[in-house]
DRENZA-170962 format. One line per 8 residues: their letters; for each residue x, y, z negated of N, C-alpha, C. Coordinates in steps of 0.02 Angstrom, whole numbers. Each point is the difference from the previous one (the first is absolute). Example, Ala and Ser with C-alpha at 12.3 -4.5 7.8 and 13.67 -1.06 7.14 Angstrom:
BEGIN
as) 660 -284 -390 -45 59 0 45 60 0 | -18 53 36 42 59 -3 -39 55 -37
END
This chain:
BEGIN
xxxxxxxx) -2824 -1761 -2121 59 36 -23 22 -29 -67 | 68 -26 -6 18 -15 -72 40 64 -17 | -18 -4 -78 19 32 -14 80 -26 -68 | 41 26 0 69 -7 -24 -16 14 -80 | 15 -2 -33 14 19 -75 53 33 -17 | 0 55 -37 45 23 -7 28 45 -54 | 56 -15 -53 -12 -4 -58 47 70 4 | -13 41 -60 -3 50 -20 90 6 -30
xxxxxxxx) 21 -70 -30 66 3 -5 50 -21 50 | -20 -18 68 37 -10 61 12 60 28 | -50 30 -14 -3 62 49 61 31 -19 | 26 41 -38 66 31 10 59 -25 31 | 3 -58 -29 74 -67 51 -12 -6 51 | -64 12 38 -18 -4 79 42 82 11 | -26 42 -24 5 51 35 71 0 9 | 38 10 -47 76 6 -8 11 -37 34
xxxxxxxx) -26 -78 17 54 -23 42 -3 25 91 | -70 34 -6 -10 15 88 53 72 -1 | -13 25 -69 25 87 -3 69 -15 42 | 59 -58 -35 59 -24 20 2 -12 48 | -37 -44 29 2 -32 50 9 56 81 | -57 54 -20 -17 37 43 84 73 -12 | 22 -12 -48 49 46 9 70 -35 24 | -3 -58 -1 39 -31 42 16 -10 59
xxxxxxxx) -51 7 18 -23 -7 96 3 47 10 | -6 56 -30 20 79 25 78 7 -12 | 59 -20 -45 37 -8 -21 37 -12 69 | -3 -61 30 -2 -42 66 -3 41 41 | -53 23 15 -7 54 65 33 66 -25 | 7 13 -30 57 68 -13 48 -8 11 | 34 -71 -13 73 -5 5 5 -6 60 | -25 -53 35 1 15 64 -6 52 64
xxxxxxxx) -32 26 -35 6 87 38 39 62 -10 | 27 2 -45 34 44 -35 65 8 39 | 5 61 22 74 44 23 33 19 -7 | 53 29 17 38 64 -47 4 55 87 | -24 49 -29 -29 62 49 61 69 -13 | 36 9 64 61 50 -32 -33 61 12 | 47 48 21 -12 79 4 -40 -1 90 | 5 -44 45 -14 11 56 82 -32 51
xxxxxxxx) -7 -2 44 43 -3 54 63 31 6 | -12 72 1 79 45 -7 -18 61 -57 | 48 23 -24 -4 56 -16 47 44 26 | -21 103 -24 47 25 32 5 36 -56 | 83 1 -4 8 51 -50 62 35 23 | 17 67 -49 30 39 52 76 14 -67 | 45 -1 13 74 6 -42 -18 31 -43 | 15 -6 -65 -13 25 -62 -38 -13 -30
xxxxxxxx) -53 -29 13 -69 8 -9 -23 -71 -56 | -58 -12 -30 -16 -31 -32 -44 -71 33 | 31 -43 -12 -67 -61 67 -44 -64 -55 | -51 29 -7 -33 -76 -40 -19 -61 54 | 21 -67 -39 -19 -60 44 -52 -39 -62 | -71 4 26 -31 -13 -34 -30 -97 27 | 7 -23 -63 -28 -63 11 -35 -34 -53 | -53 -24 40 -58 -60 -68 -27 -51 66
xxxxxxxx) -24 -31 -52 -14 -70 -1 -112 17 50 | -11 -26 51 -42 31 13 -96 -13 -36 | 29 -58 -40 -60 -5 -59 39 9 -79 | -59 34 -27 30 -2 -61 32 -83 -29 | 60 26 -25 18 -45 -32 68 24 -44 | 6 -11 -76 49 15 -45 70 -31 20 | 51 75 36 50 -21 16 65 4 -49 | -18 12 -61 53 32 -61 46 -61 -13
xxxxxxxx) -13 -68 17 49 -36 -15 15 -49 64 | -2 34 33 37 -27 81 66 52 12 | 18 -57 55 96 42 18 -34 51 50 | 5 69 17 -10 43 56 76 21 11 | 12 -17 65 60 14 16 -27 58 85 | 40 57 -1 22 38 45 67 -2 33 | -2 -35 74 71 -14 31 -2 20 78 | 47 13 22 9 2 76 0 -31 54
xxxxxxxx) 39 -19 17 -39 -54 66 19 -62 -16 | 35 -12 -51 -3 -79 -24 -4 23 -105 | -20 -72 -9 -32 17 -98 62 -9 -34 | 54 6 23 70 -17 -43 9 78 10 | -32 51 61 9 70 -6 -15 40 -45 | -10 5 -77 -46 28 -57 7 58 21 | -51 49 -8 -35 60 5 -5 22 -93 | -23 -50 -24 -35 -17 -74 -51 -54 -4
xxxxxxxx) 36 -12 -67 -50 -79 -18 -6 21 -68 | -72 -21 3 -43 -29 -52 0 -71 -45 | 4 -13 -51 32 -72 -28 -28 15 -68 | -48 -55 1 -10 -51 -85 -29 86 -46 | -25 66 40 2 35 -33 41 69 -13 | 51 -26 40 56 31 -8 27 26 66 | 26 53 15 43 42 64 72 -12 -12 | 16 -57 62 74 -20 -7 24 60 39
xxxxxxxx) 34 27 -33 37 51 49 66 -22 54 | 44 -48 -79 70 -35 39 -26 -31 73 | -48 -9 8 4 -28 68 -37 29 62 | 12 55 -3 1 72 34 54 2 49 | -24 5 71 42 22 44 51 82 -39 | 69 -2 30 24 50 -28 -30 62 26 | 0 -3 61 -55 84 18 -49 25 -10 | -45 -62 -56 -62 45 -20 12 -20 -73
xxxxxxxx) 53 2 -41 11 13 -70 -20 95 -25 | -39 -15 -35 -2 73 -15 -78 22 52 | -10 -26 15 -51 30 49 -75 -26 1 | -3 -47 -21 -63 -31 -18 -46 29 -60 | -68 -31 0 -49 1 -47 -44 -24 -5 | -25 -47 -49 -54 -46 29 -60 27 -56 | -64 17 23 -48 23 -25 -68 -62 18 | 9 -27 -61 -59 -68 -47 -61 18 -35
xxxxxxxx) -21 61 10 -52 15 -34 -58 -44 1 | -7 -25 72 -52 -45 38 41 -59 6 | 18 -50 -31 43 -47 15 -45 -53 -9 | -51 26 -52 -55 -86 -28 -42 10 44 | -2 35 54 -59 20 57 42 -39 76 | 66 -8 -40 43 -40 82 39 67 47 | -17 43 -56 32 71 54 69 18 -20 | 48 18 30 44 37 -8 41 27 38
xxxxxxxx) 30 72 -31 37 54 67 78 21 -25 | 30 -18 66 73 6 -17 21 85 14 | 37 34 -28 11 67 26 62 10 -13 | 35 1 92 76 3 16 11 89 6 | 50 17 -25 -2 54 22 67 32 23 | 6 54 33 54 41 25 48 -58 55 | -60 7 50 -13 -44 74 57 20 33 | 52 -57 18 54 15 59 -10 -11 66
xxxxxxxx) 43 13 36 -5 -68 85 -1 -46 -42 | 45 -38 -48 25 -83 25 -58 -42 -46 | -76 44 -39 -49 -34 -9 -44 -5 45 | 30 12 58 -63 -12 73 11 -86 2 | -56 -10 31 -14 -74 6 -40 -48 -17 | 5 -59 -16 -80 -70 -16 7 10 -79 | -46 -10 -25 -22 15 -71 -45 -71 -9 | -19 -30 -68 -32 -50 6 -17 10 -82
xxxxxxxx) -57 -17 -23 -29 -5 -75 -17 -93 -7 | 17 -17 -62 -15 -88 11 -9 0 -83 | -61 -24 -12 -59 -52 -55 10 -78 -19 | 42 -17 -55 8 -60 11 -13 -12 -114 | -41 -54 26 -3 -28 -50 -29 -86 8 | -6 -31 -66 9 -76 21 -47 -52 39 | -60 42 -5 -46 -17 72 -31 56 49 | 50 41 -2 -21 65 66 80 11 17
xxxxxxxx) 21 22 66 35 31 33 -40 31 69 | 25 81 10 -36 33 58 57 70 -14 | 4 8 76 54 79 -5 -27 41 73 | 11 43 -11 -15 45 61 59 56 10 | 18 4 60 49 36 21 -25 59 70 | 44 43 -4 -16 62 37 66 36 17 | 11 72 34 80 41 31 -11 56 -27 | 30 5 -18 31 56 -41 34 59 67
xxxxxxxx) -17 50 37 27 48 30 27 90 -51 | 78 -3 33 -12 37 -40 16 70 71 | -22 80 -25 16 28 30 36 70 -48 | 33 53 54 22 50 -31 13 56 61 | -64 74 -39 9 26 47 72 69 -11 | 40 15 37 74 50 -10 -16 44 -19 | 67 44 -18 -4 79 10 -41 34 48 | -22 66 -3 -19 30 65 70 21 36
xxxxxxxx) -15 1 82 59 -8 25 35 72 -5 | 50 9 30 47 68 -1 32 28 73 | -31 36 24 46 14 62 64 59 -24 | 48 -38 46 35 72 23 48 3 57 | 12 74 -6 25 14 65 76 -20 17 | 19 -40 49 79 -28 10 5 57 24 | -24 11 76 48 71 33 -21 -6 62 | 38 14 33 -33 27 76 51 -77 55
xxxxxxxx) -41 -60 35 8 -14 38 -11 -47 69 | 24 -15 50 -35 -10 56 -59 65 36 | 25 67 -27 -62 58 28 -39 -16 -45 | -15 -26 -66 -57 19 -31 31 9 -85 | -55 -13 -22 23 -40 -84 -2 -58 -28 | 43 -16 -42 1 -62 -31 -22 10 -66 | -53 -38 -19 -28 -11 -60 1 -63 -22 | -10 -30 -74 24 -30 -31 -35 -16 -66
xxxxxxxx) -41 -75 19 -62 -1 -67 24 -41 -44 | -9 -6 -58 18 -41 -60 -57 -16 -55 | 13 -52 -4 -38 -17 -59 19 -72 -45 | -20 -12 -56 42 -65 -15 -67 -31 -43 | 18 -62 -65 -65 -24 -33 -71 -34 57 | 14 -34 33 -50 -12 43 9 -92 -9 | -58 -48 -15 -12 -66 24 -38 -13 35 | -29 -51 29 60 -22 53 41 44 28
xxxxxxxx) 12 -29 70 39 59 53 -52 45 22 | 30 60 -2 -51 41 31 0 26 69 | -52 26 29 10 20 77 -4 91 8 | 20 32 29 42 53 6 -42 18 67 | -12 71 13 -7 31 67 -11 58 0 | 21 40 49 13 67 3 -43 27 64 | -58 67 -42 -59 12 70 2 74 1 | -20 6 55 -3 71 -3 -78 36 -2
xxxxxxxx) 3 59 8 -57 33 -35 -72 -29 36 | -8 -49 74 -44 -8 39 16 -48 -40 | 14 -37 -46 -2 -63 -21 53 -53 41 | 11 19 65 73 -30 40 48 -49 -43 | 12 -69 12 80 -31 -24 36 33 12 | 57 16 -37 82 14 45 30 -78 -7 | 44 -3 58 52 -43 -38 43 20 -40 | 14 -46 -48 48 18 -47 81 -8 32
xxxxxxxx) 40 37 -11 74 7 32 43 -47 -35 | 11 -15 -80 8 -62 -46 -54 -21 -50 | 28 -73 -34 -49 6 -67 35 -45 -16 | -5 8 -65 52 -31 -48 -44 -44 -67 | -9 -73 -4 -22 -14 -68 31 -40 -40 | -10 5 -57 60 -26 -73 -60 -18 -43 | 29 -86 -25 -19 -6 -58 30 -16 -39 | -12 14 -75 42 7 -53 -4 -44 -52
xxxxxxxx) 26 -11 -39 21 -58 -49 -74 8 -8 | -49 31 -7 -77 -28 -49 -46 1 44 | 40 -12 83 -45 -39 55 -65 80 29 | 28 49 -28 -37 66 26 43 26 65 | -39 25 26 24 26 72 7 90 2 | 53 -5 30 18 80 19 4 -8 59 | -28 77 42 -12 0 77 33 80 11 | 27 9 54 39 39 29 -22 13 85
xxxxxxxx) -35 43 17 -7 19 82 5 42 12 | 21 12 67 22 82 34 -33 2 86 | 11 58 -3 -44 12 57 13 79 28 | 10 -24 91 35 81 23 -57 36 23 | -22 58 -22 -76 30 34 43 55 59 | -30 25 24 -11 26 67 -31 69 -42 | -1 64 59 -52 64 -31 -79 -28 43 | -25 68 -9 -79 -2 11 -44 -53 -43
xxxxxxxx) -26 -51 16 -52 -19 -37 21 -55 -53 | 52 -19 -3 30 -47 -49 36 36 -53 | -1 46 1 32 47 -67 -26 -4 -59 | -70 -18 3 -34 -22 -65 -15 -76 33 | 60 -29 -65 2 -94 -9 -38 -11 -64 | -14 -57 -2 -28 -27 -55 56 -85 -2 | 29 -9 -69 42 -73 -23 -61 -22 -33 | -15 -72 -8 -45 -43 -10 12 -72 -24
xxxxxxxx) -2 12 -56 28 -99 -20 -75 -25 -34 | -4 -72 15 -46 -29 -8 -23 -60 -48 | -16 -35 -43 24 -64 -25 -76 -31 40 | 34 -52 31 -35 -67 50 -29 -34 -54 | 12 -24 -40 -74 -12 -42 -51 29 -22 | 9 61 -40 -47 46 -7 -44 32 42 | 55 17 48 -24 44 53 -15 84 -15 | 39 17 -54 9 45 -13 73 54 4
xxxxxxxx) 3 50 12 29 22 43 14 87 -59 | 84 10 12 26 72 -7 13 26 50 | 2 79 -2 26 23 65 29 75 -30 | 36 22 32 20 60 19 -1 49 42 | -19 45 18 8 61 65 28 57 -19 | 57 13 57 34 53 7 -11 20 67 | -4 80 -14 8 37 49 62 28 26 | 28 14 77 35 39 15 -8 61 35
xxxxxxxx) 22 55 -6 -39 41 42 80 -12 63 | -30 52 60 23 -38 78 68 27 -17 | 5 77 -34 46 39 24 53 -45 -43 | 17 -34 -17 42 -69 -19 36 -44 35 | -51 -2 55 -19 -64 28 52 18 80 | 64 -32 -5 28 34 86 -40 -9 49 | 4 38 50 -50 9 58 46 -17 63 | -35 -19 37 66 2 75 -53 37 53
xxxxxxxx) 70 50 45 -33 40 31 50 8 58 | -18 43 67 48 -4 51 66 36 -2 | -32 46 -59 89 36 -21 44 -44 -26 | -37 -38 -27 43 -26 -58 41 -61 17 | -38 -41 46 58 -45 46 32 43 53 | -9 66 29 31 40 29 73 10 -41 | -23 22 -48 56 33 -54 54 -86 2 | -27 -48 -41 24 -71 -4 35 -32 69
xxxxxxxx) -9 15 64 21 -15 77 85 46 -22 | -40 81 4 84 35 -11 48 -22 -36 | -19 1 -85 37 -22 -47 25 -77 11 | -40 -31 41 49 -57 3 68 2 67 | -20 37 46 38 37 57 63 40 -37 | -6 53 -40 29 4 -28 72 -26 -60 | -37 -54 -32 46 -35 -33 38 -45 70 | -37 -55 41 36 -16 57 83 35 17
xxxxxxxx) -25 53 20 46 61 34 56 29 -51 | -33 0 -74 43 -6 -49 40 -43 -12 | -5 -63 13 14 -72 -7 93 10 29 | -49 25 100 48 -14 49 61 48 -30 | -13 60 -17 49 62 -9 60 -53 -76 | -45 -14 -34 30 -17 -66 65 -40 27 | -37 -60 63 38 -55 5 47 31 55 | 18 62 46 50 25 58 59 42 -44
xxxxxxxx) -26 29 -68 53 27 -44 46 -39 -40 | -53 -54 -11 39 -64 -52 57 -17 62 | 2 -21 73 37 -19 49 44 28 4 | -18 79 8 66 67 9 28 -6 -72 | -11 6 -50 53 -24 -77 31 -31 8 | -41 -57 15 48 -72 19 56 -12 49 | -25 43 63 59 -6 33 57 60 -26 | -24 62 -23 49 48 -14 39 -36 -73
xxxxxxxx) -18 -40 -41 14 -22 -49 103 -50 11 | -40 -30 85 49 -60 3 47 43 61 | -18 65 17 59 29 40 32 27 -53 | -32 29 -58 51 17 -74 47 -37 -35 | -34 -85 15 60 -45 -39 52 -7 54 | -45 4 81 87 -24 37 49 47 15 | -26 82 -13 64 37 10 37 -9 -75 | -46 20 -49 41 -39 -63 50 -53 -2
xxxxxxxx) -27 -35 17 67 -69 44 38 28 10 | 9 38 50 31 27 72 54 43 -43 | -42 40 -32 59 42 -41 24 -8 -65 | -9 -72 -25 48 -21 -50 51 -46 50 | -10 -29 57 55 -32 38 38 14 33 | 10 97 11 27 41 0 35 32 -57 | -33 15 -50 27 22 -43 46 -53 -11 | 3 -60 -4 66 -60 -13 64 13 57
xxxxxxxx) -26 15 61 47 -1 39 46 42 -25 | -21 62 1 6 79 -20 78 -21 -56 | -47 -27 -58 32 -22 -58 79 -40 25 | -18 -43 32 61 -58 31 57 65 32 | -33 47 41 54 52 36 22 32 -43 | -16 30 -33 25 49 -79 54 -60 -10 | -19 -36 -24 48 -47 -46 67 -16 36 | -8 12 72 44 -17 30 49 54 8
xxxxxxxx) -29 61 6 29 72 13 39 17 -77 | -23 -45 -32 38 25 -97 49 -42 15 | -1 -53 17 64 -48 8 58 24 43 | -27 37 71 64 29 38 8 56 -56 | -24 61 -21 -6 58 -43 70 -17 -47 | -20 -69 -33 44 7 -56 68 -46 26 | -1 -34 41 60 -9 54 50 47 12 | -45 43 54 41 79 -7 35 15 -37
xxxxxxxx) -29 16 -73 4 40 -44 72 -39 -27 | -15 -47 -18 60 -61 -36 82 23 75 | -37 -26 45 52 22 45 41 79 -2 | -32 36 -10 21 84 15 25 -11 -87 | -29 -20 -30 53 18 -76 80 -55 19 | -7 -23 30 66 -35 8 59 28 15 | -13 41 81 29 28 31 3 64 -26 | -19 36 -46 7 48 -41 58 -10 -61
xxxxxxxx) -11 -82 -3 53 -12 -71 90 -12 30 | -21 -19 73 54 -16 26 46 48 18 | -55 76 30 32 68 -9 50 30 -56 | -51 -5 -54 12 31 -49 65 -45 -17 | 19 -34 0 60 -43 -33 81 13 67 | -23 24 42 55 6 77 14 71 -44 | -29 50 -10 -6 66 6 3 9 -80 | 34 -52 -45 1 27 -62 64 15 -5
xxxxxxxx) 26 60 -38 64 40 -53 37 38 87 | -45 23 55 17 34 60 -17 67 -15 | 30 32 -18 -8 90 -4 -30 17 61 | -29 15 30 -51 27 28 -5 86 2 | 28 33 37 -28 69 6 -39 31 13 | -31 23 -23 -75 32 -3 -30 1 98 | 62 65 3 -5 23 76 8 -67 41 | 48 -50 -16 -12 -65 42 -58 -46 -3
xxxxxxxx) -54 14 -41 -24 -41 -1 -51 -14 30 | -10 -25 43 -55 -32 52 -55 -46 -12 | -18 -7 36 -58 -27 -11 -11 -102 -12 | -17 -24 -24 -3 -68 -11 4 -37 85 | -38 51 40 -18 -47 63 85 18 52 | 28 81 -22 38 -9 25 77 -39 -18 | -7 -12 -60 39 -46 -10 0 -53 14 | -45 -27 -3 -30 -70 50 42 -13 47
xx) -16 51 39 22 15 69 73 -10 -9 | 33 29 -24 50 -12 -1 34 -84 -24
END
């Protein structure tokens, strides 16, 4: 066995240089392994609500002067970025101005958590966290779901039809679309008679269904809206009691057979009087005729009978003037005096 020599003032410059050496090669294998590890795959968060996206680096390593950028499905999408130290805000998508927060407490540990808050629809979607500095780049991305469960729903009563009732569920505030169904007290579907859904400028859904029940065992319904992601579910139940509820019975299409027999028969009478008006109406205008085209005749004979009338008359004053002028400054004796016709005569 030889043995080495080994001097007492080497010894420290040995060590230091293995100490280096050996933190180098670990240096090496760190970098090479090192990740960036997000929140998981999807998250769910529900409208309003607060959503942290947490991300680090999956070995320790001091991330305080690297770029961390938070973006959407491409890195020109900023969420928020991290820079030189600094939170650029200007280069902030406009829909999450105001809404961010980035919490660095753990930042020299490679950790850090973004916290978006007062969650819409239009932050549903790919999310991505990205680590970049001048010999590391690594990002991890994940979906963002968002949900929202509505109002509780509202029935009420339209009114009475097709022989039963029409009811009428509402509810609004619901993401996604929601699904709707109407059961009765055995738990039974009905079909629904309409349904109506609306979404509104902030991508929330309002739902509208109706439904005609029948009496006996469907009088107590239950309305039911659901959100398909959650799988959670509002409902409503109303009762009706029967005496509400029209019934059909043999009187009653008895009664419905007459009354329609009736109006029929009413119908016919209405329409044999309207005929007799009508014809008595147009024997009124043609004797009317009849006796204004008479009354003209009538008129034409008068007119004719004034024309001989005053003929006459013109005539007999003539022969009166012709008298009176024969028979003027003739003394005349009382006792002689006769009569106009017997003078004539003469």
């Amino acid at each position: 066995m030889v043995d080495f020599p080994v001097s007492q003032d080497s010894l420290p410059s040995s060590l230091f240089f293995l100490t280096h050496l050996l933190l180098l090669l670990q240096s090496g294998e760190l970098y090479s392994e090192v990740s960036v590890v997000g929140p998981g795959d999807s998250i769910l968060a529900h409208i309003g609500d607060e959503v942290e996206f947490l991300c680090h680096l999956s070995s320790y390593r001091d991330a305080e002067d690297m770029e961390i950028r938070w973006f959407r499905s491409q890195a020109s999408d900023v969420v928020h970025l991290y820079q030189e130290g600094q939170e650029l805000y200007d280069q902030q998508m406009k829909q999450f101005q105001n809404r961010t927060e980035l919490v660095k407490d753990d930042i020299t540990d490679g950790s850090v958590t973004l916290h978006l808050y007062s969650v819409i629809p239009a932050d549903e979607g790919p999310y991505g966290c990205r680590f970049l500095s001048s010999d590391f780049s690594g990002e991890a991305t994940w979906e963002l779901e968002v949900v929202g469960l509505g109002s509780d729903p509202h029935i009420s009563l339209e009114g009475f039809k097709e022989g039963g009732i029409q009811l009428r569920c509402s509810s609004s505030g619901w993401y996604p679309m929601p699904l709707a169904q109407w059961r009765d007290h055995h738990g039974r579907c009905l079909p629904p008679e309409t349904e109506d859904i609306i979404q509104d400028a902030q991508s929330l859904f309002s739902l509208e269904t109706s439904v005609v029940i029948q009496g006996g065992t469907q009088s107590n319904v239950t309305c039911s809206i659901q959100n398909p992601l959650l799988g959670q579910k509002k409902e409503f139940a109303v009762q009706i009691a029967d005496v509400f509820l029209p019934r059909t019975s043999p009187w009653k299409r008895a009664f419905l057979g007459t009354l329609v027999g009736l109006l029929l028969l009413l119908a016919l009478l209405l329409k044999l009087v309207l005929y007799i008006f009508q014809k008595q109406r147009r024997s009124q205008e043609k004797l009317k005729k009849q006796a204004e085209k008479d009354k003209g005749k009538l008129r034409a004979e008068l007119g004719k009978l004034q024309v001989e009338l005053d003929w006459r008359r013109a005539e007999g004053q003539a022969e009166h003037s012709i008298l009176a002028s024969h028979f003027a400054g003739v003394d005349i004796p009382v006792s002689n005096i006769t009569s106009p016709q017997t003078m004539l005569n003469e």
